[in-house]
N, C-alpha and C positions, 0 to 999 in steps of 0.2 A: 504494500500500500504506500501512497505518495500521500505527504502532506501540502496541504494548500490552502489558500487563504480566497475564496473564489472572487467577492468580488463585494467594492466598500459605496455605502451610503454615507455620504454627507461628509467623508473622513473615516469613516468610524468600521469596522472589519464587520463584515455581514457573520462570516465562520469563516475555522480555522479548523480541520480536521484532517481523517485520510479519504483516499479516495479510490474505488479500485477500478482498473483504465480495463474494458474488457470490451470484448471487437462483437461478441455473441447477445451482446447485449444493442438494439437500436439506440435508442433517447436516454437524454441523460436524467439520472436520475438524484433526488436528490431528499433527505425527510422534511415532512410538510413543514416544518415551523418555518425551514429554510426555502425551501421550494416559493413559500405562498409571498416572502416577502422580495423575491426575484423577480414572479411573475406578474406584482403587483408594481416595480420598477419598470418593465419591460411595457404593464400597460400604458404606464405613465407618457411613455416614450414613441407609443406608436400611435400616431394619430391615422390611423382606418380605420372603415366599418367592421364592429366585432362579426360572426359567423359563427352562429352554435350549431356543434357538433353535433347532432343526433345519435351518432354511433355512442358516446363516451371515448373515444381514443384519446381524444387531445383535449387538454382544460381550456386554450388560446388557441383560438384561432381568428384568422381577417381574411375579407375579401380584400382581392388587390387587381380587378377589373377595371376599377374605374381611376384609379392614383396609383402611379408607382411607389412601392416598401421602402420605409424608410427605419428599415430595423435596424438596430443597434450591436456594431460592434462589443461583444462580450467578453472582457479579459478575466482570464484563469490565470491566479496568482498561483504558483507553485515555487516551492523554496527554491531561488534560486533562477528561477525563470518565467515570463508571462506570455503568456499563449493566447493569441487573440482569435477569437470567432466570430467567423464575417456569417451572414444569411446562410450560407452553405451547410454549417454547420450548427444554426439554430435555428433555424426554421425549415417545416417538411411542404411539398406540395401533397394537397388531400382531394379536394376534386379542383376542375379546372377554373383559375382564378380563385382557387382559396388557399392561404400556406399556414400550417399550424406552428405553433411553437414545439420544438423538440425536446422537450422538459417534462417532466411527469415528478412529482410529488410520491412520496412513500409512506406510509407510516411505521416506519423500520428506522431506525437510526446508522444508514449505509448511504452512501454517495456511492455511485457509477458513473465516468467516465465513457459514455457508448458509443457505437461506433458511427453513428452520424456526426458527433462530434472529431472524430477521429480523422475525414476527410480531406484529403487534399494536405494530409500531415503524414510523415516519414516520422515513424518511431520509433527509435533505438532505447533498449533494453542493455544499461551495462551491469550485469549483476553481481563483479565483482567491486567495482567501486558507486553499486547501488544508486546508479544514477540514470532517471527516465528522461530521453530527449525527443525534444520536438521541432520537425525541421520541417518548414513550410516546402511543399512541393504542388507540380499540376502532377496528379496522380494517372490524369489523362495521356501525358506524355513520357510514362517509364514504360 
């Protein structure tokens, strides 16, 4: 497990815990006390029409038919390194003209790292000087 510090309100360190980075898992996941005060930043910040999900998959979702997404770069503080996620990586398309948030709430006290967020990242594993790296790449051209 990797510690990290995901991501700060007003200054202030939203959590600081671990986190476990696994490719078998989609959307990141994260426990609700955390989860709800992310996704309540994320509404803050996205001005489109909300789009309720009928299915339950996703808690966030917008239509983006009629305004192009103006989503929010989301940095992942990890000891040592910060890992930015563009759209790619936090947000899913679900029908056409709708993109959900890639985030899911738990009520488990685990963070996952999933593999939507994983995208378009090169991740090296040094397990003897226990150190996870993240190297932006177009995964489209390896």
């Amino acid at each position: 497990m990797i510690k990290y510090e995901w991501f700060k309100l007003k200054g202030t360190n939203a959590s600081t815990q671990n986190i476990i980075i696994d490719s078998g898992t989609t959307m990141m996941i994260f426990p609700h006390h955390f989860y709800n005060r992310l996704e309540s930043a994320v509404r803050k910040v996205v001005k489109l029409e909300r789009f309720h999900d009928h299915t339950d998959s996703y808690n966030l979702c917008y239509n983006t038919t009629s305004k192009q997404p103006n989503f929010p770069i989301i940095t992942a503080h990890f000891s040592g390194a910060d890992v930015k996620l563009y759209s790619i990586n936090t947000f899913v398309p679900f029908y056409k003209g709708v993109m959900c948030f890639a985030f899911r709430g738990s009520r488990y006290d685990i963070s996952i790292f999933g593999n939507l967020q994983q995208l378009n990242f090169l991740i090296g594993y040094d397990l003897n000087r226990q150190i996870v790296s993240f190297k932006p790449s177009d995964c489209t051209k390896l």
